[in-house]
C-alpha angles and dihedrals in degrees: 000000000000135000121228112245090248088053086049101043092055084228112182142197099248126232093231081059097064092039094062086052113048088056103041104031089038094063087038094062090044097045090048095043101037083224104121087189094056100054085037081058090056085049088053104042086046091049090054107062098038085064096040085061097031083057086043098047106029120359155292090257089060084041096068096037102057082037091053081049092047095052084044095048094053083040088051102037080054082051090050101052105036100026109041093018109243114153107267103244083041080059095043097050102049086046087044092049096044092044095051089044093052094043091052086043093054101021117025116026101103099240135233097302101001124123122245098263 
C-alpha cells in the first residue's frame, strides 16, 4: 500500500493561512449576506483552528498571544474603517496582511534545526 505525496510530504494547512481567512472571508460573507453572525461565525471558525494548531505546534503561550492580536486585528480593521474612513475592504485587507505575517513569522516559519512539520 502506498501513501499519496501529500501524505508523504506531511504537508499542513498553515496557521497564517486561517488566519487570512477568518478575517477576510469572514467579513466577505457578512458583507455579501447582510447577515453579521454569520461572517462572525467564519472568524470564529477561523479563529478556532489557528489556536487549536498554534496550541499543537508551538504553545499555549503563543496561543493567547496570536489569539490577543487576531481578536485586535477584526477590533482595529473596524477602527480603520469607521473611525478614521478607509474604505472597509481597504481596512480588512491591511489588518488581514499584518495578522497572517505576524502569525508565519510566530507561529509557522520552521525554525533554526527543526524539521519542516
Amino acid at each position: 500500500m502506498t501513501s499519496s505525496p501529500l501524505t508523504r510530504a506531511g504537508t499542513r494547512v498553515p496557521s497564517a493561512v486561517l488566519v487570512a481567512v477568518g478575517l477576510a472571508a469572514g467579513f466577505a460573507v457578512a458583507q455579501g449576506t447582510g447577515v453579521r453572525a454569520l461572517g462572525g461565525a467564519v472568524f470564529a471558525l477561523g479563529g478556532l483552528g489557528a489556536a487549536w494548531l498554534w496550541v499543537r505546534h508551538r504553545s499555549w503561550a503563543v496561543a493567547l498571544g496570536l489569539g490577543a492580536l487576531y481578536i485586535g486585528a477584526f477590533v482595529l480593521a473596524h477602527v480603520l474603517a469607521l473611525g478614521v474612513g478607509l474604505a472597509s475592504w481597504l481596512a480588512v485587507s491591511l489588518v488581514t496582511i499584518a495578522a497572517a505575517g505576524v502569525t508565519y513569522a510566530v507561529a509557522d516559519r520552521p525554525r533554526a534545526g527543526e524539521l519542516p512539520r
